[in-house]
N, C-alpha and C positions, 0 to 999 in steps of 0.2 A: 504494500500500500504506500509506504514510502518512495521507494521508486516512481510510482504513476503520480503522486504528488508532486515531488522534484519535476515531473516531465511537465506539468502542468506550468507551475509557475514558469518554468524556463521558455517556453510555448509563449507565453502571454507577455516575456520579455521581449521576444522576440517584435510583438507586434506593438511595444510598446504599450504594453496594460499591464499597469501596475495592479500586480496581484498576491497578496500575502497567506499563509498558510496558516491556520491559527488551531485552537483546541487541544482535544487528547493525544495527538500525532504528534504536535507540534513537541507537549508537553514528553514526550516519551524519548523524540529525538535528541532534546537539549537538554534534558534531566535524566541521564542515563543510572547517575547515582541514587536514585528514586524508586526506579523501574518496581521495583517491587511491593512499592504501595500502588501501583495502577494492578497489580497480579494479585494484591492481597483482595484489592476491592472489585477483581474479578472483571474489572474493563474491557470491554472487547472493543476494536476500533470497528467500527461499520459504515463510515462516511468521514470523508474529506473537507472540513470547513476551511471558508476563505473569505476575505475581506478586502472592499477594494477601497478609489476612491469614488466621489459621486458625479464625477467627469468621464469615468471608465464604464462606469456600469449600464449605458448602452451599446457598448459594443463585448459586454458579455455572452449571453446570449447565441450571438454568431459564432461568437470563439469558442463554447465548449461544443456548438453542437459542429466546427467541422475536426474538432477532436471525437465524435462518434459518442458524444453526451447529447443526453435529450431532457429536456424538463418534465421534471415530478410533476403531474395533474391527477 
């Protein structure tokens, strides 16, 4: 999951959308010394959170879906 994260934002750098990784992932990658209170409390990662800015977030949308993402309805 971290791998398709990283490919994500690198993606979005790419087209100049600034795009930040945030949450349990986030917390797992930079808190390695931790890792074991996300295992105590039995966390499982099951989606990718992100955060942009509010100048970016119409050309969302288009960006994940020509990465092969479709919007939750």
């Amino acid at each position: 999951m971290a791998d398709e994260a990283l490919r994500i934002v690198s993606a979005a750098q790419e087209q100049n959308i600034i795009l930040r990784l945030i949450g349990a992932l986030v917390v797992r990658m930079h808190c390695k010394e931790f890792l074991h209170l996300h295992d105590a409390m039995k966390r499982e990662l099951t989606d990718l959170d992100f955060i942009t800015y509010r100048a970016c977030a119409d050309r969302l949308a288009p960006f994940f879906a020509s990465l092969g993402y479709s919007p939750d309805e």
